[in-house]
DSSP file (Angstrom, degrees, kcal/mol; ACC not computed):
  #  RESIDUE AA STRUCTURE BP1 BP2  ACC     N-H-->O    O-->H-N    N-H-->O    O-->H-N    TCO  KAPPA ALPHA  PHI   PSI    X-CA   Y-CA   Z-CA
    1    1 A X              0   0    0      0, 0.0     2,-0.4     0, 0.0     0, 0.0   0.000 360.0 360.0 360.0 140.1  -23.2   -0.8  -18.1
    2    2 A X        -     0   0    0      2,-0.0     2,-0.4     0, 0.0     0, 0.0  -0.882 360.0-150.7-115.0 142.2  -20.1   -2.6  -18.4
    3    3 A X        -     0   0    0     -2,-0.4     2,-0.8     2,-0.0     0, 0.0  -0.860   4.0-154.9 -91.1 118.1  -16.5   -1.6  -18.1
    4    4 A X        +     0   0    0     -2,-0.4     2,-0.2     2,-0.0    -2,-0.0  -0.603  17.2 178.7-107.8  90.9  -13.7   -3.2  -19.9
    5    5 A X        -     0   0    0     -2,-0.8     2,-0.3     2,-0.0     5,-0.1  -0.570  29.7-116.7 -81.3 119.6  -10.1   -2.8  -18.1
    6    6 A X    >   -     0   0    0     -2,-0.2     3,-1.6     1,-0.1     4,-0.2  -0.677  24.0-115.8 -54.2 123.7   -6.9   -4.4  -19.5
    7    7 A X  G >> S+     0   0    0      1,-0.4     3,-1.0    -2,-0.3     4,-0.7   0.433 113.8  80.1  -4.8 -33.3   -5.3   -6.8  -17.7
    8    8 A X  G >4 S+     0   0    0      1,-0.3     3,-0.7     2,-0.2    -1,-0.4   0.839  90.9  46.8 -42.1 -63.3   -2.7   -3.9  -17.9
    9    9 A X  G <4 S+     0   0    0     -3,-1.6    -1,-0.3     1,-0.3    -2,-0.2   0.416 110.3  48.6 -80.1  -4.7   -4.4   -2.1  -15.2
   10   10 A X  G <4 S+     0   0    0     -3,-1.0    -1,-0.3    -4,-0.2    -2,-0.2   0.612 117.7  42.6 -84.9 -28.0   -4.9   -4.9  -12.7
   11   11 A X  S << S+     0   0    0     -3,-0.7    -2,-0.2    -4,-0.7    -3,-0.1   0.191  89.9 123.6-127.6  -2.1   -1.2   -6.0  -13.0
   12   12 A X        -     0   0    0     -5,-0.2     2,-0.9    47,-0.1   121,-0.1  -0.336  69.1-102.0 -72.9 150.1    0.2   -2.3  -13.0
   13   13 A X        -     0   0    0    119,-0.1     2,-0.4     1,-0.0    -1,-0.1  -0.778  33.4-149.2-102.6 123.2    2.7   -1.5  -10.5
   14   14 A X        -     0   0    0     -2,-0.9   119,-0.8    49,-0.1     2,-0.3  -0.718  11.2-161.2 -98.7  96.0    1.7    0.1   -8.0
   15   15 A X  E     -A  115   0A   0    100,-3.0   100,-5.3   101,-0.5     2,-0.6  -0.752   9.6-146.7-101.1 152.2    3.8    3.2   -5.2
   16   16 A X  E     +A  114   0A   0    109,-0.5   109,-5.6    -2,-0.3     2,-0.2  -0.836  24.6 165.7-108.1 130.8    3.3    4.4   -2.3
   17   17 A X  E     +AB 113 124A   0     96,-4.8    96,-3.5    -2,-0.6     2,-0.3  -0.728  10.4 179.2-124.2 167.8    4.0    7.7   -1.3
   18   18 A X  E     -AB 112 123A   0    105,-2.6   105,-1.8    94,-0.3    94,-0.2  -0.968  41.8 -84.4-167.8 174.0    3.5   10.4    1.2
   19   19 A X        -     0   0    0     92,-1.8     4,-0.4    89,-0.4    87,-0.1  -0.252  49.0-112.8 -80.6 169.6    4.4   13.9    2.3
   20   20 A X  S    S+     0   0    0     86,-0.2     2,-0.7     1,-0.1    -1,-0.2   0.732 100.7  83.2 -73.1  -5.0    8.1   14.1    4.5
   21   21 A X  S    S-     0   0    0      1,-0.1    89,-1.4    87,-0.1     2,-0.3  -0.923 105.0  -6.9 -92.6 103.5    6.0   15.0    7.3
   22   22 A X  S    S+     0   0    0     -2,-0.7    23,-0.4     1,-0.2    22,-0.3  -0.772 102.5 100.0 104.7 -63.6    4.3   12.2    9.4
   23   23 A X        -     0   0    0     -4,-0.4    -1,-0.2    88,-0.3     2,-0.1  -0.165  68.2-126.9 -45.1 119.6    5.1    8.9    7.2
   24   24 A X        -     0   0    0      2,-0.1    -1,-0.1     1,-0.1   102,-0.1  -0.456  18.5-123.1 -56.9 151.3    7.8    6.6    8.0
   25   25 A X  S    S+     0   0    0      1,-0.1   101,-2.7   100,-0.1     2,-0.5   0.782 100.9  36.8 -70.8 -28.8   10.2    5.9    5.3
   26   26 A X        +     0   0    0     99,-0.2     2,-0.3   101,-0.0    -1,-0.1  -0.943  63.8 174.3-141.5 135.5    9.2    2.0    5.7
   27   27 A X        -     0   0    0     -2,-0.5   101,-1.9    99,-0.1     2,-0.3  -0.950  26.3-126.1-134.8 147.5    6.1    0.9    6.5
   28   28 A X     >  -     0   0    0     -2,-0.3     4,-0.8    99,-0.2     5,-0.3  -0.774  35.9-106.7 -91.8 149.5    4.9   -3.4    6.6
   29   29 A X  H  > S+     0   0    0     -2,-0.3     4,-0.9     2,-0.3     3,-0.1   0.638 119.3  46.7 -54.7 -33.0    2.2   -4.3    4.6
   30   30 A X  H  > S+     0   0    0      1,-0.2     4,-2.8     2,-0.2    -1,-0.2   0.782 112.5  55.2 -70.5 -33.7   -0.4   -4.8    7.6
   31   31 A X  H  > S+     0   0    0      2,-0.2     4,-0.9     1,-0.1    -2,-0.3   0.801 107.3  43.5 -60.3 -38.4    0.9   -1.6    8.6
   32   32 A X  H  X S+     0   0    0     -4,-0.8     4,-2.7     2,-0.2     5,-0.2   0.651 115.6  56.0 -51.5 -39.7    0.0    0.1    5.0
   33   33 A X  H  X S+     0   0    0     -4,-0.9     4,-3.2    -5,-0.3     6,-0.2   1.000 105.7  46.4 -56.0 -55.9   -3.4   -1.9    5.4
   34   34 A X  H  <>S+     0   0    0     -4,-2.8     6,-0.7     1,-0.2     5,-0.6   0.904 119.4  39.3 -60.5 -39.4   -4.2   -0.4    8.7
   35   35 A X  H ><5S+     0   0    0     -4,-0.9     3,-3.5     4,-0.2    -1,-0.2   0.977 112.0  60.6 -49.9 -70.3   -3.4    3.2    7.5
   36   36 A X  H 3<5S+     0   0    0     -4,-2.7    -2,-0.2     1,-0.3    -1,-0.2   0.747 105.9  44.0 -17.9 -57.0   -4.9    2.5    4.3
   37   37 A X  T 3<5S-     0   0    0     -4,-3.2    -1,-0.3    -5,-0.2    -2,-0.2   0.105 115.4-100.8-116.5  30.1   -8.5    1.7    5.7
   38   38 A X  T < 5S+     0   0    0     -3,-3.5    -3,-0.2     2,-0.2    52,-0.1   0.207  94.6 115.3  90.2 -30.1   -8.9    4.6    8.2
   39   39 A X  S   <S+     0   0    0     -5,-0.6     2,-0.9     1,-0.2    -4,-0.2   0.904  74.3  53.9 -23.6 -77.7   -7.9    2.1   11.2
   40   40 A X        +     0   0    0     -6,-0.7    -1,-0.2     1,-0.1    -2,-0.2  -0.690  68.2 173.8 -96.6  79.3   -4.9    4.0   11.8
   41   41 A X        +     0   0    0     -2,-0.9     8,-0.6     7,-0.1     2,-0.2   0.218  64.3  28.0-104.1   3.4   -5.9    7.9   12.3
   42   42 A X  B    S-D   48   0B   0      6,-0.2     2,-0.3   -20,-0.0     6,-0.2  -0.694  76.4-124.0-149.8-172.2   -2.3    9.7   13.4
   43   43 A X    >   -     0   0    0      4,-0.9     3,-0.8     1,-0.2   -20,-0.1  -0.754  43.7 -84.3-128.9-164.6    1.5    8.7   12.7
   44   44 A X  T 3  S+     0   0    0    -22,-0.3    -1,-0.2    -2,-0.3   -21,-0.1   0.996 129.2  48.9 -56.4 -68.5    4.0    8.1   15.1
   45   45 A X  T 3  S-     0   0    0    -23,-0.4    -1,-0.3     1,-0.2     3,-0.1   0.544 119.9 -99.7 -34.2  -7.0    4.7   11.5   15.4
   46   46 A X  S <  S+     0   0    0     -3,-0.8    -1,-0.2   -24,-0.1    -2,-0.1   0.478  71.3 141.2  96.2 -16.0    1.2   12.9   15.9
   47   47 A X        -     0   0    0    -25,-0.1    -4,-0.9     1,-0.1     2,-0.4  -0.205  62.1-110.5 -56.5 166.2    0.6   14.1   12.3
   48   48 A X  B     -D   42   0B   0     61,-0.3    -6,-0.2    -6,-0.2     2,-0.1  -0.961  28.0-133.3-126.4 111.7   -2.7   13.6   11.3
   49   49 A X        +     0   0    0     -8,-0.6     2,-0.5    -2,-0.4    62,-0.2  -0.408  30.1 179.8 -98.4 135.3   -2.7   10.7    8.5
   50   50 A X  E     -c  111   0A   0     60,-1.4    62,-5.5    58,-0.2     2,-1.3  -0.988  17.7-140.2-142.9 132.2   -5.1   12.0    5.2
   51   51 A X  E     -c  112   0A   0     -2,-0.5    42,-1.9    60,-0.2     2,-0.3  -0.601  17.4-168.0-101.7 125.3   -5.4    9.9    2.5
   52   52 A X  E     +e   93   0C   0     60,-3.5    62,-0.3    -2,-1.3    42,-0.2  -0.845  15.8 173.0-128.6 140.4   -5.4   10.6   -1.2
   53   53 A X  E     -e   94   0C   0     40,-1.4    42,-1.3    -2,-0.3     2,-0.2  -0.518  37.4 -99.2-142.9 159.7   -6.5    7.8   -3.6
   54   54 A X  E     -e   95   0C   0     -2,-0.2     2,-0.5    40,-0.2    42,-0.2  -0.553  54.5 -92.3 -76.1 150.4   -7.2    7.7   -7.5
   55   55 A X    >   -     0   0    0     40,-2.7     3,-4.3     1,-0.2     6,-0.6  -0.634  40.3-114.9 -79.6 147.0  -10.7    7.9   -8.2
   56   56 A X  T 3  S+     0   0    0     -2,-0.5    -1,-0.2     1,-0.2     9,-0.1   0.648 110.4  54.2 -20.3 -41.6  -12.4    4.4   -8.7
   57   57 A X  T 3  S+     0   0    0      4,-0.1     2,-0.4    16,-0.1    -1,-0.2   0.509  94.1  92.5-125.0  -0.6  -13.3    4.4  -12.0
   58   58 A X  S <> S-     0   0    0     -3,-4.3     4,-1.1     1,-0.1     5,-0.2  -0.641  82.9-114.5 -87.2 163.1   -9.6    5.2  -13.1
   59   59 A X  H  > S+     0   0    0     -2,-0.4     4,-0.8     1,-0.3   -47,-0.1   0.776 120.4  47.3 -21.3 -52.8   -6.8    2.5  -14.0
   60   60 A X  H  > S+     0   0    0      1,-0.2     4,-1.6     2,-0.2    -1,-0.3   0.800 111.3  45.9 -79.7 -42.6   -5.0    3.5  -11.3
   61   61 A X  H  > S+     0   0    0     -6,-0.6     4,-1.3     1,-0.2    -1,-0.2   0.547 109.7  59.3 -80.6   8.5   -7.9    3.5   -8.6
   62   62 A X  H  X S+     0   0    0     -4,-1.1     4,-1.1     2,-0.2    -1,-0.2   0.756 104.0  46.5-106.1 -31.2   -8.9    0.2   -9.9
   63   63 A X  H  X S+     0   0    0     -4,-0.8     4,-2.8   -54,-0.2     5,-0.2   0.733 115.8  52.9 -52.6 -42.0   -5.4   -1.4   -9.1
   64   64 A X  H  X S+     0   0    0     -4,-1.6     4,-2.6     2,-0.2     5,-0.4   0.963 100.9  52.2 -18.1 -86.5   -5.8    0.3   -5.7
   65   65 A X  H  X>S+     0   0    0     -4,-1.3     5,-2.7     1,-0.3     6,-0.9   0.793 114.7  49.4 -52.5 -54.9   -9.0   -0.9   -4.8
   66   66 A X  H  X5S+     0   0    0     -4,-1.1     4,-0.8     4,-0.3    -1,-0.3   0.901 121.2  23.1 -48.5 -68.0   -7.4   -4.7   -5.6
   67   67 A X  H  <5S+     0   0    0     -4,-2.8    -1,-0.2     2,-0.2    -2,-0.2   0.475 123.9  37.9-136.0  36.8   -4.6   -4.7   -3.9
   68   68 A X  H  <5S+     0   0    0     -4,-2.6    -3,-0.2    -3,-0.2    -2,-0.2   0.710 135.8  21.5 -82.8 -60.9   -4.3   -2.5   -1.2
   69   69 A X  H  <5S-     0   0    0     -4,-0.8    -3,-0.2    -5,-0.4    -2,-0.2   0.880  87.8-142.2 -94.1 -36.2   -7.6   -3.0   -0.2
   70   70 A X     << +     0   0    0     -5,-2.7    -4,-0.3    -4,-0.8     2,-0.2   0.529  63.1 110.8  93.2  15.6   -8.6   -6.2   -1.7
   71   71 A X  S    S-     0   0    0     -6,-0.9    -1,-0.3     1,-0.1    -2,-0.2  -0.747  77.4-102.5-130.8 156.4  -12.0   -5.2   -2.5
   72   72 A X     >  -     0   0    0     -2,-0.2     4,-0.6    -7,-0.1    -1,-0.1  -0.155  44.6-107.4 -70.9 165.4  -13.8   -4.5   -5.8
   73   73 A X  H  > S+     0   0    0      2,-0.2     4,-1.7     1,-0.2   -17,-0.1   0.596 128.0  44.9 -84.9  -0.6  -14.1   -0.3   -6.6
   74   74 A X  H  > S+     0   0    0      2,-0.2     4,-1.4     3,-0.1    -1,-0.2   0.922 114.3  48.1 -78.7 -60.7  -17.9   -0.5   -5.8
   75   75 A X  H  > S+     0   0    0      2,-0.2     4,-1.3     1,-0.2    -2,-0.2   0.592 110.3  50.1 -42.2 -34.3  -16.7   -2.6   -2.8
   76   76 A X  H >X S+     0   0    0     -4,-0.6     3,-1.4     2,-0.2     4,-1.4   0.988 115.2  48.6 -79.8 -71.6  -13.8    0.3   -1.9
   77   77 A X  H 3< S+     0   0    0     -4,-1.7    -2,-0.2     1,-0.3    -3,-0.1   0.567 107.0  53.1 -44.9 -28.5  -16.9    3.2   -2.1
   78   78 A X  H >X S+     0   0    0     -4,-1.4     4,-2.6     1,-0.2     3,-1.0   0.852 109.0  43.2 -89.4 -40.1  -19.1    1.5   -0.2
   79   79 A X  H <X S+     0   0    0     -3,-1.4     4,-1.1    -4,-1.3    -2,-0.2   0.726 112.7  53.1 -85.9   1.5  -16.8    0.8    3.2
   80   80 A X  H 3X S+     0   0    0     -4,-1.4     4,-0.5     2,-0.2    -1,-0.3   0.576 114.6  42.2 -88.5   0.8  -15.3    4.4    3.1
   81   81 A X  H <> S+     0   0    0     -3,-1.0     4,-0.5     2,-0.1     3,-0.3   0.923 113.0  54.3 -88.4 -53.3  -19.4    5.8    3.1
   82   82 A X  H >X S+     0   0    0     -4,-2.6     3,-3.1     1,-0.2     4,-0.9   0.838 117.9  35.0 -60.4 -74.4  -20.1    2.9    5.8
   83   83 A X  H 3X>S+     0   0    0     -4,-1.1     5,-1.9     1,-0.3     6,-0.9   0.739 126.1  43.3 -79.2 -22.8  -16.8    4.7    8.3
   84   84 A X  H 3<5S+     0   0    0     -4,-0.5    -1,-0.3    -3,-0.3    -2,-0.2   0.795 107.4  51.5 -89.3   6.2  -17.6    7.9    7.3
   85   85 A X  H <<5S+     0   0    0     -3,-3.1    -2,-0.3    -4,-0.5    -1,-0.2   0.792 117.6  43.4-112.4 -37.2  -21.3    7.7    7.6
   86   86 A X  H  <5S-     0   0    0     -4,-0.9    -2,-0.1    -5,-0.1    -1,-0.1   0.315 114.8-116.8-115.7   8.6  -20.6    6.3   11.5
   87   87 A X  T  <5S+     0   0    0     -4,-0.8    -3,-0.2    -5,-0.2     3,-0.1   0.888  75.6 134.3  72.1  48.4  -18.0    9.0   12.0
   88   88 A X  S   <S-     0   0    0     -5,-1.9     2,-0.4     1,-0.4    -4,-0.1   0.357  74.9  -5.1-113.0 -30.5  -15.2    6.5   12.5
   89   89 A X  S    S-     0   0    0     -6,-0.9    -1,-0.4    -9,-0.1    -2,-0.2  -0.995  77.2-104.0-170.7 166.2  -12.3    8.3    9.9
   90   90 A X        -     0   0    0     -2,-0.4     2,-0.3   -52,-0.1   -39,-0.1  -0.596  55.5 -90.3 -97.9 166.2  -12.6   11.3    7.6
   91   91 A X        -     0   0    0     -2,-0.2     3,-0.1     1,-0.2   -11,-0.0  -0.747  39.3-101.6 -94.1 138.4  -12.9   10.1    3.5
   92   92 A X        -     0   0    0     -2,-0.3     2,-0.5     1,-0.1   -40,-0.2   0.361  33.8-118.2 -50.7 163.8  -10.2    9.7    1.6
   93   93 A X  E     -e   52   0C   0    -42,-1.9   -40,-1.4     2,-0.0     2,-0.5  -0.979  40.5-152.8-114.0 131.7   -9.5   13.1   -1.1
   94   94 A X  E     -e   53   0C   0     -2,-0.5     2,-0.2   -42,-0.2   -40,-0.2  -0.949  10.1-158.8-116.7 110.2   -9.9   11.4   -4.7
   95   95 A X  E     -e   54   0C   0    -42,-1.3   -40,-2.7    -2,-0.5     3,-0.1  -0.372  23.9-142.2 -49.0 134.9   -8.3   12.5   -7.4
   96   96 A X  S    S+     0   0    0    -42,-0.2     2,-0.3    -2,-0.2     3,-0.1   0.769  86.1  12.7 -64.9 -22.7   -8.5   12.4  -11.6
   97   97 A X  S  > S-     0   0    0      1,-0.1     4,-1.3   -39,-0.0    -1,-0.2  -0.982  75.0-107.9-171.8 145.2   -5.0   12.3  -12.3
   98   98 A X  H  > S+     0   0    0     -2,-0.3     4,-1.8     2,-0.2     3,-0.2   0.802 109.8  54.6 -42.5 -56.9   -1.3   11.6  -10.7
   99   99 A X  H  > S+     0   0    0      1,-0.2     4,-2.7     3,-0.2     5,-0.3   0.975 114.2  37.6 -38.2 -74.1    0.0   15.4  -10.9
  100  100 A X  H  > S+     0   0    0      2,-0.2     4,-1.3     1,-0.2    -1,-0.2   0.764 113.8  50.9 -69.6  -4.5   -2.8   16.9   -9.0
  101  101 A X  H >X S+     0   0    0     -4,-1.3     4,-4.6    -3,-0.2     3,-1.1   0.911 119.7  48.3 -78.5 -43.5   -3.3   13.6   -6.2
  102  102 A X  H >X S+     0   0    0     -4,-1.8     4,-2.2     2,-0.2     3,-1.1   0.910 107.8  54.6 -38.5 -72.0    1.3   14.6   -5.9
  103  103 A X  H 3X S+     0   0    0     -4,-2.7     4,-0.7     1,-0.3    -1,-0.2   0.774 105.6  45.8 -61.0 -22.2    0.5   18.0   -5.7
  104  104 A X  H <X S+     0   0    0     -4,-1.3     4,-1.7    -3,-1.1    -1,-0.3   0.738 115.4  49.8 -89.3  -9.0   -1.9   17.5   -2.6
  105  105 A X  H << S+     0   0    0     -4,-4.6    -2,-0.2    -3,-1.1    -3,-0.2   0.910 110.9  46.5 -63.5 -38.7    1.0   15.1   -0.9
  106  106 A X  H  < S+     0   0    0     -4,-2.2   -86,-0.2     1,-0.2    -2,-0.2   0.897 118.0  46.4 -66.3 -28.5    3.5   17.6   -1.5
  107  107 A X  H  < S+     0   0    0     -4,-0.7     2,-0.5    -5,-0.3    -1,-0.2   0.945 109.9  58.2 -69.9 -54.1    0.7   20.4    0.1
  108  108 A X  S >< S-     0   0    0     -4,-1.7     3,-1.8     1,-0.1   -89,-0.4  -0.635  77.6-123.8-124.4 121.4   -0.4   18.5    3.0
  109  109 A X  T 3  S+     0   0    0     -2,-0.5   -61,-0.3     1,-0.3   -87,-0.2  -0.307  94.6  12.0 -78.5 154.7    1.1   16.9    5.9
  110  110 A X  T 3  S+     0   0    0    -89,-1.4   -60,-1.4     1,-0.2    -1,-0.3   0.030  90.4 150.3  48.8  -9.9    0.8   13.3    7.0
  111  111 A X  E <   + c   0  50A   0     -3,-1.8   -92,-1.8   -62,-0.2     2,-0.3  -0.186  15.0 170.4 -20.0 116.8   -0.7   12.6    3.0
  112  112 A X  E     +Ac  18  51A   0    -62,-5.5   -60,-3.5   -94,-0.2   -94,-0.3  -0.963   7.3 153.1-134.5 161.3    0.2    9.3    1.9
  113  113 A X  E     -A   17   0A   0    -96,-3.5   -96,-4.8    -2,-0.3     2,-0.4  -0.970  41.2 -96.7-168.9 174.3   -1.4    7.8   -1.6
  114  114 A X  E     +A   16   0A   0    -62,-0.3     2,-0.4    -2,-0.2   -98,-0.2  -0.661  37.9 175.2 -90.2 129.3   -0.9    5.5   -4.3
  115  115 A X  E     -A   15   0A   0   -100,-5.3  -100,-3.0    -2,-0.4     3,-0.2  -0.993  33.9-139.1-146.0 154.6    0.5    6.5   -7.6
  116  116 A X  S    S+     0   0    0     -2,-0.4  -101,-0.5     1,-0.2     2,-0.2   0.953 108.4  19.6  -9.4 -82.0    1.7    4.6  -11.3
  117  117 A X  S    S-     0   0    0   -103,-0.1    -1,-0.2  -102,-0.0  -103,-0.1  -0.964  88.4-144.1-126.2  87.9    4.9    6.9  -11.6
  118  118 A X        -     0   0    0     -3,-0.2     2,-0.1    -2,-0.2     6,-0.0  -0.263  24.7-122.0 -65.7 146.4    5.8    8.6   -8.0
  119  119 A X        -     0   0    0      1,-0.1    -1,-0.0   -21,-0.1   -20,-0.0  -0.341  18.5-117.8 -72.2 174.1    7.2   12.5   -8.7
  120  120 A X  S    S+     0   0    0      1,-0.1    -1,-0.1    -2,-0.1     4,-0.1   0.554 109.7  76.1-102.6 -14.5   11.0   13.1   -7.3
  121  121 A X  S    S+     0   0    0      2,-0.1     2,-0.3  -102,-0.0    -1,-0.1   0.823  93.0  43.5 -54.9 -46.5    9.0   15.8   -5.0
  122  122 A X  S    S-     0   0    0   -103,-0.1     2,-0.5     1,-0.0  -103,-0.1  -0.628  92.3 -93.6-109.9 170.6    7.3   13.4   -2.3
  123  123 A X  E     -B   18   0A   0   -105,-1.8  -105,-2.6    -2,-0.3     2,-0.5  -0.659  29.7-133.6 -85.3 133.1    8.7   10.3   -0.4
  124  124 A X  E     -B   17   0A   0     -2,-0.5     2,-0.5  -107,-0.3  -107,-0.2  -0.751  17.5-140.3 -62.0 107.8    8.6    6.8   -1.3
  125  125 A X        -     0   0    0   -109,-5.6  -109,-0.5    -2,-0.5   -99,-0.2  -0.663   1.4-136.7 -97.8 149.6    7.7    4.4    0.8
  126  126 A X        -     0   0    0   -101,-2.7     2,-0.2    -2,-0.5     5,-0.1  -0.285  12.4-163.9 -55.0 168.6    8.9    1.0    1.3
  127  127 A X  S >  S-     0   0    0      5,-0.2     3,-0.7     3,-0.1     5,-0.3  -0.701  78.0 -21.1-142.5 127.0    6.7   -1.9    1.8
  128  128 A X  T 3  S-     0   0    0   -101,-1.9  -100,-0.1     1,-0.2  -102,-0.0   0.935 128.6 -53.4  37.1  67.3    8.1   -5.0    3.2
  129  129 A X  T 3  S+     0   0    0   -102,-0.2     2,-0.4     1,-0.1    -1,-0.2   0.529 117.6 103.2  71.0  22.8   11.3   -3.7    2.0
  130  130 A X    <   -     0   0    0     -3,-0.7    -3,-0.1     1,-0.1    -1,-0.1  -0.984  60.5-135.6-152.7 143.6   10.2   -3.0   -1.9
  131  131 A X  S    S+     0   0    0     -2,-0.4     2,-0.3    -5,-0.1  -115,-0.1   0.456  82.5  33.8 -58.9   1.1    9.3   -0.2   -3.8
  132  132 A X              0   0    0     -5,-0.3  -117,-0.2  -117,-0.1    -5,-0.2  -0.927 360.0 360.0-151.0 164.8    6.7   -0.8   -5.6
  133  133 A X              0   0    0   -119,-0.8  -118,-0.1    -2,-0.3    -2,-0.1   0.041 360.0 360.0-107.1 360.0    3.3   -3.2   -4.7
């Protein structure tokens, strides 16, 4: 079965955000990477970094997968089964929709994730000095 995604959703602009507890306000793009793919398991502080991601097969998780991760959403599912499956990082919490992955940043500390439209409730982070991906 084939999927047809607008150009729209590839080309959408993309924040990252995260609870005030554990995330730095500014983060570098190899620095988002490492976090991103489970490399990077704490923050400075000690907080315990949990990630929460759109599901694949939405707009949003399909822009993700591209360019945060660089990888197709098939591509995405398959290396978070490979790290969880060899007990390397915990899996990422995926969400249906923007409200409810924002309500579990706002819930949980050290949360960061990718969203559209960030809420005025969680922090925005930079990367490499710009708001948006």
């Amino acid at each position: 079965m084939w999927f047809y995604l607008p150009a729209m959703a590839q080309d959408m602009k993309l924040v990252v955000i995260a609870n005030g507890k554990g995330a730095p306000s500014e983060m570098k793009a190899a620095q988002l990477n490492s976090v991103m793919k489970g490399e990077k398991l704490r923050w400075p502080d000690g907080t315990k970094v949990s990630i929460a991601l759109m599901k694949s097969n939405t707009p949003i998780g399909v822009s993700t997968s591209k360019k945060v991760y660089n990888m197709s959403s098939n591509e995405l599912n398959k290396y978070w089964l490979a790290l969880v499956f060899q007990g390397k990082a915990d899996a990422p919490n995926f969400f249906n929709s923007e409200a409810e992955l924002e309500d579990f940043i706002a819930q949980t500390k050290g949360a960061i994730g990718v969203v559209n439209q960030p809420a005025a409730s969680n922090k925005t982070i930079l990367i490499d000095g710009k708001t948006s991906l």
